[in-house]
N, C-alpha and C positions, 0 to 999 in steps of 0.2 A: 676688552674689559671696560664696563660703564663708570662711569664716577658720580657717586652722589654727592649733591648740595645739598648745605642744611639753609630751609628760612625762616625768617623772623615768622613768617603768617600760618607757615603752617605746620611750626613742631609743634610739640606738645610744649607746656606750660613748663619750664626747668625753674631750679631753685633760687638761682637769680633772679626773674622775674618773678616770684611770687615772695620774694625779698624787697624787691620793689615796692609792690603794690602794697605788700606789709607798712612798709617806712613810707607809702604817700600815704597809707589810713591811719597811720601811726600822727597825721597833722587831721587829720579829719576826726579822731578820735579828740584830740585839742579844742577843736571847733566848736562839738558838740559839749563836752566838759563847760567849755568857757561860756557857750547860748544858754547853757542848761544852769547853770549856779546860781546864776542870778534869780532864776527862776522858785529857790529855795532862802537863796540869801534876801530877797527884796519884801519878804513880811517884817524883818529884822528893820532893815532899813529904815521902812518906814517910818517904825516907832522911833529909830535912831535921830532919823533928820528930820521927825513929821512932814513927812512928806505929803503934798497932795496928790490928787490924781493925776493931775496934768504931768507932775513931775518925776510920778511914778511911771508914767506912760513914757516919760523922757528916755528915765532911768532905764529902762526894759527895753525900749527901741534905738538904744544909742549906737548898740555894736551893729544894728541894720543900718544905719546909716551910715557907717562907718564900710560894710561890707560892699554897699553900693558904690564908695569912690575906689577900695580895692578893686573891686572885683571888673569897673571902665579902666582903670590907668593899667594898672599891672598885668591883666591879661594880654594886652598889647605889647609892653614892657617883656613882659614873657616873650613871645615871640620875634622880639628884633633881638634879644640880648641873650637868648637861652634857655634854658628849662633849670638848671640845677641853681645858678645864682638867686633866681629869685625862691628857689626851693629852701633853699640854706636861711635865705635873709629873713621868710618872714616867721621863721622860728625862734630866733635868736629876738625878735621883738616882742612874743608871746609871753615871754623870760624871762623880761626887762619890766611889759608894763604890767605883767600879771602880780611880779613883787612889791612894784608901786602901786597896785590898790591899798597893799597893808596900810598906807601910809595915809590913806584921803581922810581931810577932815570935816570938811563940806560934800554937799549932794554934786554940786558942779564941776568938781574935783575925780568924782567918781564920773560923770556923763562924760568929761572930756578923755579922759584914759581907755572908758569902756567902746567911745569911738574910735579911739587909736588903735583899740585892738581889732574892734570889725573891720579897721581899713588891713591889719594881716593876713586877718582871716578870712577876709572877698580876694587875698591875693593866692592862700595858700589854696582857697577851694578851685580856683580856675587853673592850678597849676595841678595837683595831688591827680585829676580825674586824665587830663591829657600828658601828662609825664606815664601813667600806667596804662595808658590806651595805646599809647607809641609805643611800648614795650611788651604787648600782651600778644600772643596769635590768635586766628582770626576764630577756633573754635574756643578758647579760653576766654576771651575777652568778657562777656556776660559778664559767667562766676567770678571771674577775676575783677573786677568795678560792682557787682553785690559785695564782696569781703571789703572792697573799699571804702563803699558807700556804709556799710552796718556798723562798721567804726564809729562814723559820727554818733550812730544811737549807742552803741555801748559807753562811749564817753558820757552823753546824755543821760544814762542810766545810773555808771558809776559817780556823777556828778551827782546826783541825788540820792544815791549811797551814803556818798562823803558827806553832801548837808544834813541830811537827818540825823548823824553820829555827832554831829560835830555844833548841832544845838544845845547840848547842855554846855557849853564854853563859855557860856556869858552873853550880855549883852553886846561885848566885841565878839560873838563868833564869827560875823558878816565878813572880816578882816581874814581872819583866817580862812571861810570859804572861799572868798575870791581870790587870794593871793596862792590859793594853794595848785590851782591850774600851772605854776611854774612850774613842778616836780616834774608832771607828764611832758612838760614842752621840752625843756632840758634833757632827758631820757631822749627823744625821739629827734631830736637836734642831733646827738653825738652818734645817731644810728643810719641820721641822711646823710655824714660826711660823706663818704664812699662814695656816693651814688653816681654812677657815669651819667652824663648826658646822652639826651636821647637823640640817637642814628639819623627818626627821621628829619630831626630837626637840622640837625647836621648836614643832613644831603639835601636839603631842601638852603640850604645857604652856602652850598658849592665846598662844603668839606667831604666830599667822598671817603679821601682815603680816612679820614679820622672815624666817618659811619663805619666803613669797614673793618676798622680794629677793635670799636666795641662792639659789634656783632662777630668774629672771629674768639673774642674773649669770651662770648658768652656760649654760642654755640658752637667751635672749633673750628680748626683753618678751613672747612669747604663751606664757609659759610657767605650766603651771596647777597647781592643788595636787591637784586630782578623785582623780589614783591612791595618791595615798598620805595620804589623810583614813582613820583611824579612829572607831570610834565614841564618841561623846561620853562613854560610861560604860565607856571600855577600862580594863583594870586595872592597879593598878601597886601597889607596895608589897613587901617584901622578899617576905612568905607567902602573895602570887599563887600564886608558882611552886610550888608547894606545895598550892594549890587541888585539888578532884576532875578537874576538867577539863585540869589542865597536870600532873598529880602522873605520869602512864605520862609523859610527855614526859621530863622533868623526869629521874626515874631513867634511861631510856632514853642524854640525852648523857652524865651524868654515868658512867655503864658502859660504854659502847663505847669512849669519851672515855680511861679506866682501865686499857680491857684491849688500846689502842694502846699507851699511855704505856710500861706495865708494862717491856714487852721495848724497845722502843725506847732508854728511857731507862736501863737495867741494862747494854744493851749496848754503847750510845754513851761512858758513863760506863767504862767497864770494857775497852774495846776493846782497846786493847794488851795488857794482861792477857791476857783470853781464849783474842788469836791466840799468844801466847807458849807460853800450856797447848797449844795445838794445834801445835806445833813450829815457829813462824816467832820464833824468840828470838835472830836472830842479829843483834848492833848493834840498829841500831835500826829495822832493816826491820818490825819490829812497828807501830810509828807510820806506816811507809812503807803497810803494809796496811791500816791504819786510815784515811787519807789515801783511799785509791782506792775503799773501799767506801764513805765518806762522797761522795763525787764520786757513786758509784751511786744513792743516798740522794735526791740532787738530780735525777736522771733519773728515778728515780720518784715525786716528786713531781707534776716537769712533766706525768709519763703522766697524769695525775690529769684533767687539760686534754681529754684526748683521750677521755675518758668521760662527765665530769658529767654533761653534757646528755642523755645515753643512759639516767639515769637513777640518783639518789643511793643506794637499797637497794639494787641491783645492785652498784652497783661498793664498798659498803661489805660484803658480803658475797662476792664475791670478790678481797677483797683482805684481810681473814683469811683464810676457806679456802687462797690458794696461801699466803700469811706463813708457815702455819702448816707446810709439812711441808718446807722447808731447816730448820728448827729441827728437826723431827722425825730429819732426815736423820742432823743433829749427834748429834744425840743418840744413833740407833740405830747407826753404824759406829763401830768402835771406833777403827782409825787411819787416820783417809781423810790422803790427798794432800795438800799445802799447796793445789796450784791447786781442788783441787774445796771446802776450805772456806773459799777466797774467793769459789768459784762461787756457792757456796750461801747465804753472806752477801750477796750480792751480789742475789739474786733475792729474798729476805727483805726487802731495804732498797728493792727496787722493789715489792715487794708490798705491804707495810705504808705506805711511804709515797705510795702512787696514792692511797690512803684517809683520808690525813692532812688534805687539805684540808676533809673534812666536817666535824673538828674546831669548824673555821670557820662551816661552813654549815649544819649543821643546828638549833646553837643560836639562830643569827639569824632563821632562817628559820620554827622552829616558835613561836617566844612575841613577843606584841604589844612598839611602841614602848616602852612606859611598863615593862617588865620585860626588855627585849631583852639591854641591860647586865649585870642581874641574872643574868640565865641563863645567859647565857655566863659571868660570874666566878665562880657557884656550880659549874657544869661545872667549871674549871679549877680550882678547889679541891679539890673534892670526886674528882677523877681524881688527882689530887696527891697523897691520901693512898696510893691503890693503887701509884703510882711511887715515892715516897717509901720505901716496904715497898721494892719491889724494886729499888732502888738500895741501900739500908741492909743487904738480905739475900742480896745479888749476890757481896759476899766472902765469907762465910760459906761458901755455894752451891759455889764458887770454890774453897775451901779444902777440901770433899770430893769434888767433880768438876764436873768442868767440862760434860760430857755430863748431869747432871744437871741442872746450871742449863738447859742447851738445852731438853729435855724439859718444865721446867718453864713457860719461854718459851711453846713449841708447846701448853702447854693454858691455857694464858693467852689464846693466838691462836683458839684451841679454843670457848673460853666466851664472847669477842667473838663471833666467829658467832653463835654461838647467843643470842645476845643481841639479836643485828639482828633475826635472822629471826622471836623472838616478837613486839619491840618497836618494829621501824623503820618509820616511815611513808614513802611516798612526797609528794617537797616537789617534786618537778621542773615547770618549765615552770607555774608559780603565780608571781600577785604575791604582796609579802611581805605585804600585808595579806591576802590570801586565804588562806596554805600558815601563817600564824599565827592566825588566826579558828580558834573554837570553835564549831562549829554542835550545836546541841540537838539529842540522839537522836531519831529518829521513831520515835512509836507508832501500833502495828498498830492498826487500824482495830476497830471493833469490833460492826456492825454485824450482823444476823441474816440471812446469806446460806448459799446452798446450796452456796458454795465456799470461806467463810473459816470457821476453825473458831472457834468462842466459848467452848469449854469447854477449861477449861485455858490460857486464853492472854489473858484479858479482863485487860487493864492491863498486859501485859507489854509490854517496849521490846525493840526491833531494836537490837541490837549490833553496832558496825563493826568487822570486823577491821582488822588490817593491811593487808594487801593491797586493803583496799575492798570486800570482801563481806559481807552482812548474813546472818546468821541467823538468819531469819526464812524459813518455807514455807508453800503453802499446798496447800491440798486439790486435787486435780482437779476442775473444774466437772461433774456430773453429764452423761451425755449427753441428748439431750432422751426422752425415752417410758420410760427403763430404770423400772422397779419396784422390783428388788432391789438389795443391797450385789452390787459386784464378785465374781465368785469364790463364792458361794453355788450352790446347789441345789434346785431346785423339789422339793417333796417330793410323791409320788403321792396321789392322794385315798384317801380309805380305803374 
């Protein structure tokens, strides 16, 4: 009689882990709430504090600056100390300084809190994507980090839900927009208590048997560690990721990662605005159209579902390429239709965000246990700085043309492409310990034969591209009897 094992990589998807991933998007659903309010709250503002540009730019790109010191310390922080600690902690901050906005009486008051909170929320995003990556199998993973990642836009959305209702409040509604992010954070706080830590993180720090009891709990007593053991000397430490071997990885999320951000977050931030420049300034149907393109936002997310598995460089390279020309669009007509430039927004926000979940998945996916945290917080930092610019330099942009800002979107979407397409590897249908292993280049052989050439090649290494081909060739094997070089000429006797 056989006995079967169950494993992490390759059941199916059980209701614990899709409990998981629920309660890490239940913090990304946060995120987007708390990036997006401001985005509704900050016309209020304005006239509240008279605000300048400069300071409007402050105001708007605080929590990116903020996201940038989370997302270097705490992704490290994550991985020396655990996954669930810092899962719990930076909820409970979300909570605290979401209700102390009510309270700001000055503009500075508000920039300093709204950084405190990008510093939970660069902690919570490099934790939410690799806490449900350790936990997901290898054919789930995809779809399971698309429902993670589309959180943040439904936040996003219902974030500009709540402000547009919550305009007729007065000239203090701003108080209440922003402060009201606490209800969601709180809700999704007392739903992460549970949550075990993650197995691989656990065997990757020499607690075996405790991996084993929450995999036994999850999936029953034959259940085995085999597929997600790394090797004894896997690496970890802040200046892994930074190694020769992880250094193209490495620059690779932290860019594509950047040249998403850039327009997304300019545009989300800025929306009402924008569609005002383009003639929708009547009352407040400006937020009305910000509302329904954010609703789009969310359907292109979930498209995301409907690709991964077909293949991660694919669908992250066309989903810049289409992103990039409704910005192109905007940019090139000079007074289009109100309905064609919500069309155009509209196919922008399904484009760019089909691709958003790689966000999630490619940092988990390419770097071992002992650095996974790591990479991803360094990713969300270091893409922070690129948004951060273009959140801060969106009014500006704004205040010479607004067709300019478009334009400069569409080469933003522009340089992502081409970013992929030098540096993006294929991770699909791999376990994560396999599609994050580093295998040593293979060297050409070097033997004295009549087909491999030895001059000019002795010690040299076969290079992998991208796409998986080596460039590496070799000779044609002579035919058997030939005498001469190919292509020569007997010369007559004399």
């Amino acid at each position: 009689m056989t006995t079967t094992t169950a494993s992490l990589e390759r059941t199916r998807a059980s209701r614990t882990q899709w409990l998981i991933t629920l309660y890490a998007g239940g913090g990304e659903f946060c995120d987007g709430y708390i990036l997006s309010i401001i985005g509704v709250a900050l016309p209020l503002l304005t006239v509240a504090f008279s605000l300048t540009a400069v300071e409007a730019g402050l105001l708007g790109a605080a929590s990116l600056v903020g996201m940038l010191f989370g997302g270097l310390i705490f992704g490290a922080v994550t991985d020396k100390f655990g996954r669930q600690k810092v899962y719990i902690a930076d909820l409970a901050c979300f909570v605290v300084l979401s209700a102390l906005q009510f309270f700001a009486t000055e503009a500075w008051q508000l920039i300093v809190l709204r950084t405190l909170m990008g510093v939970a929320v660069g902690a919570d995003l490099a934790i939410a994507g690799t806490i449900a990556a350790e936990f997901a199998p290898q054919k789930s993973r995809g779809p399971l980090l698309v429902v993670l990642v589309t959180m943040f836009s439904v936040g996003a959305a219902v974030a500009y839900t709540v402000g547009y209702f919550m305009l007729n409040l007065g000239p203090d509604a701003w108080r209440w927009m922003l402060a009201s992010s606490a209800i969601p954070a709180l809700l999704i706080l007392t739903m992460r208590l549970g949550t075990p830590e993650s197995p691989r993180w656990l065997l990757s720090n020499g607690r075996a048997e405790e991996a084993e009891a929450v995999l036994k709990q999850m999936l029953g007593p034959d259940a085995t560690l085999a597929d997600i053991e790394e090797p004894e000397d896997s690496p970890k430490g802040y200046m892994t990721i930074f190694r020769p071997e992880f250094r193209r990885r490495t620059l690779f999320v932290a860019l594509f990662w950047a040249c998403q951000l850039v327009p997304i977050y300019a545009i989300a931030t800025y929306e009402p605005a924008i569609l005002k420049q383009f003639g929708l300034a009547e009352g407040n149907t400006a937020y009305l159209g910000a509302v329904i393109i954010q609703i789009f936002y969310v359907f292109g997310s979930l498209s995301g579902a409907l690709f991964i598995n077909r293949g991660r460089r694919k669908l992250l390279l066309w989903s810049f390429a289409i992103s990039a020309l409704p910005l192109l669009g905007l940019a090139i007509i000079a007074h289009p239709p109100m309905w064609l430039v919500l069309v155009l927004f509209c196919v922008f926000g399904v484009a760019m965000y089909s691709g958003q979940c790689l966000e999630a998945i490619y940092p988990s996916e390419l770097f071992p246990t002992g650095v996974r945290a790591t990479a991803n917080g360094f990713a969300t930092g270091a893409s922070r700085i690129g948004a951060a610019i273009g959140v801060y330099g969106a009014p500006h942009l704004l205040d010479y043309s607004v067709q300019l800002t478009m334009l400069v979107g569409a080469g933003v979407a522009g340089l992502g492409w081409l970013v992929t397409m030098l540096l993006a590897p294929e991770t699909n249908r791999k376990l994560l310990t396999e599609s994050s292993a580093v295998s040593p280049p293979a060297t050409v052989r070097t033997a004295k034969s009549p087909w491999l050439p030895t001059a000019g090649l002795r010690g040299r290494r076969c290079e992998d591209s991208s796409p998986g081909r080596r460039h590496c060739r070799r000779r044609r094997r002579p035919r058997p009897g030939r005498t001469r070089p190919r292509g020569t000429r007997l010369r007559p006797p004399h």
